[in-house]
N, C-alpha and C positions, 0 to 999 in steps of 0.2 A: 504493500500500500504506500507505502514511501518514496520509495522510485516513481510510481505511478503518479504522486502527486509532483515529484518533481518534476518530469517530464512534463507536467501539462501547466508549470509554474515559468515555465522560459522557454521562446522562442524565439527564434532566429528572424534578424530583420531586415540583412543583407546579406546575400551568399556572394560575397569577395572576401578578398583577403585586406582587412583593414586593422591600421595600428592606435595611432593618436582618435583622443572623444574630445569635443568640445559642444557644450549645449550651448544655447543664445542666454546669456543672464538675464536677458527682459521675456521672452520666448520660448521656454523650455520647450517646445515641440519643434521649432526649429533647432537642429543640430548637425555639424560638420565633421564628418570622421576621414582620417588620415588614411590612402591605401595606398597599393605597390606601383612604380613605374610611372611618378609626377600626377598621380591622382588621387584628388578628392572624390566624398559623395558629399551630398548633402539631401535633408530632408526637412519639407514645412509642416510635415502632418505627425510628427512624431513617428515617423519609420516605416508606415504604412508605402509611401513610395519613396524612392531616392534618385536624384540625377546626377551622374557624372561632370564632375568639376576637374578641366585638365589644365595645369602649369605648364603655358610653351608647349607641351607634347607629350602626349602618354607613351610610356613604353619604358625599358629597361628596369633594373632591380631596383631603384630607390625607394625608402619608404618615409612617407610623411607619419612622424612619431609622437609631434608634438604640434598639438592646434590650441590658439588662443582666439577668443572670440571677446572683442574689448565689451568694457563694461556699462559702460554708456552710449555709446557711439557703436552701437551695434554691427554696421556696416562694415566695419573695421576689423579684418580679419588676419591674424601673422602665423606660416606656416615653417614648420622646418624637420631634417631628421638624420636620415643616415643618407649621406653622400649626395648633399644635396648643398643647397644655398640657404638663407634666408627669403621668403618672399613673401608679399603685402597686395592684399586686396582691401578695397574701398568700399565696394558694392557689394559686400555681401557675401564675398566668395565666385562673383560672376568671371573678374575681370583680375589677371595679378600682374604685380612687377616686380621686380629684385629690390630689396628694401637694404642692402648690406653692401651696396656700391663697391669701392675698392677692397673689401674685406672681404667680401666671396672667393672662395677657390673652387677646384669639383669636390675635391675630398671635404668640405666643412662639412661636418658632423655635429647634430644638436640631439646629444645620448639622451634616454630616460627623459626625465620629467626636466626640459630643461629652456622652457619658456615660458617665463614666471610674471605675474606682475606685483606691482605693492598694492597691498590691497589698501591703501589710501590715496591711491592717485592711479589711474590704469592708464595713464602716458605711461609712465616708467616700468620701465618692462626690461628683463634682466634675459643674456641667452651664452650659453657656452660651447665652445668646439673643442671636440677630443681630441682633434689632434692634432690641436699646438697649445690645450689645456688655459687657452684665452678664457675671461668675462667680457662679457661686453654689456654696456647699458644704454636702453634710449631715453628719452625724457620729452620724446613729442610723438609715441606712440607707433617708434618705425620708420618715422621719416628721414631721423638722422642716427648714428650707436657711434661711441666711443669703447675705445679699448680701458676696461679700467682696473686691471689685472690680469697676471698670468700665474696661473699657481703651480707649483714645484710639485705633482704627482705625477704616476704614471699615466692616467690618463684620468679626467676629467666626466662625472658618471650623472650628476644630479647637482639643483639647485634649490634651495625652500628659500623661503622671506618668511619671518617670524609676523604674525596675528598681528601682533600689537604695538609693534614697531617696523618699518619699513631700512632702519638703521642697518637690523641683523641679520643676517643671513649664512645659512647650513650650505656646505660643499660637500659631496660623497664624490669618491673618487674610487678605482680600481686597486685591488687590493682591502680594502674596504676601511679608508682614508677619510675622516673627518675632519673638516674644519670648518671655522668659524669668521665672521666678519661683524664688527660692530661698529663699520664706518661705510655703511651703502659698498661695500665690495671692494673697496681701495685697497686694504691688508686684510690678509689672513692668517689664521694661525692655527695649527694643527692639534686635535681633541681628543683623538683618537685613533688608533687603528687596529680594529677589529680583527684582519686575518691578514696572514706573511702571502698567500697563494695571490698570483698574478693573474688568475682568470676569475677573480672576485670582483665582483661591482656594486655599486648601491647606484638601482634604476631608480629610484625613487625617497622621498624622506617627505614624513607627512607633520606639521605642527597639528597638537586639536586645540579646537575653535573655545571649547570652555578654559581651560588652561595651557598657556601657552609654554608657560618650562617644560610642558611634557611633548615628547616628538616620537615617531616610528620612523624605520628607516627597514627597507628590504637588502637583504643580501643576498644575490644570488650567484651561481658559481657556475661553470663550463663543464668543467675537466671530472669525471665520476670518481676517479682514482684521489680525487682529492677530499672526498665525502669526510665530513660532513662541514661544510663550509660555508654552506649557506642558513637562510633562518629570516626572522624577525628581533629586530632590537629596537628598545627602547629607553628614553633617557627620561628624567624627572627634573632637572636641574638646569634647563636651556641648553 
């Protein structure tokens, strides 16, 4: 009876292969999900139908991992992921253009969870590449990004912003490398590090909403021979 009831508790709402979710904050039935080879989907009816949203050209293995959907300005859409660019749509997701001007390469990479904004102002909008372990920040919602750190890990995995201050901000990195900002990203300084193995990564680090000292962080791992390396961790103390 349990299976039974799961199976009839979730269904399937696109049959592609998609990565990054973003819902509309004014519109929760409108929603943008991340798929393979420079394409989105998107949908107005909450899922019931979906239309392909293509960057430049669909085709090849890229995948869009991380979708932000601004918070006001709706229309305002910034996507990025594995081996791809930065890029910026106005309309909704209709229409895009490269939003990272001389900073794009082919290989920029925006790992896990790693377009972020302050949830006090959704101009400033934080995004990182693994591999050259860059930040980068905007403060006119993608129009313009400076470089505002490069940090000394192996590779660059995840980014949070702390709840209640836009100041702070969590870095997970590979190997599963912690650190910390409490100057909007400028410096950083190392917190922890969870495991010595190189095919460790933190895709993700969550603050919760009622108190913000407390955080999760996933670990997850490649290599089986390395078991058990992965997990859930959590802090109490910012």
């Amino acid at each position: 009876m349990c299976a039974g009831a799961s199976a009839q508790t979730w269904r399937r709402l696109i049959d592609a292969p998609t990565y990054g979710f973003a819902a509309n904050p004014q519109n929760p039935s409108t929603i943008i999900v991340g798929g393979l080879g420079r394409t989105l989907y998107r949908t107005e009816d909450a899922g019931k139908t979906w239309r392909p949203l293509y960057i430049d050209f669909p085709g090849g293995q890229s995948r869009y991992t991380n979708i932000y959907i601004h918070a006001l300005d709706t229309n305002i859409v910034i996507a990025g992921g594995a081996a791809l660019t930065i890029d910026k749509s106005t309309d909704g997701g209709v229409n895009w253009v490269s939003s990272f001007g001389e900073n794009n390469k082919p290989n920029f990479a925006t790992p896990g969870e790693t377009i972020i904004a302050d949830p006090h102002n959704p101009d400033i909008i934080y995004t990182g590449d693994n591999q050259s372990n860059r930040v980068f920040k905007t403060r006119d919602a993608g129009v313009t990004w400076d470089t505002v750190a490069k940090l000394d890990v192996p590779s660059l995995c995840t980014i949070a912003i702390h709840p209640d201050s836009g100041n702070i901000l969590l870095a997970g990195a590979s190997s599963g490398i912690i650190l910390k900002s409490v100057d909007s990203g400028k410096t950083w300084r190392r917190t922890a590090h969870l495991r010595k193995f190189e095919d460790v990564e933190v895709p993700r680090i969550v603050f919760s909403q009622h108190n913000p000292q407390i955080a999760y962080l996933v670990l997850a791992y490649f290599y089986y021979k390395n078991r058990p390396s992965g997990g859930v961790y959590k802090t109490t103390d910012g």
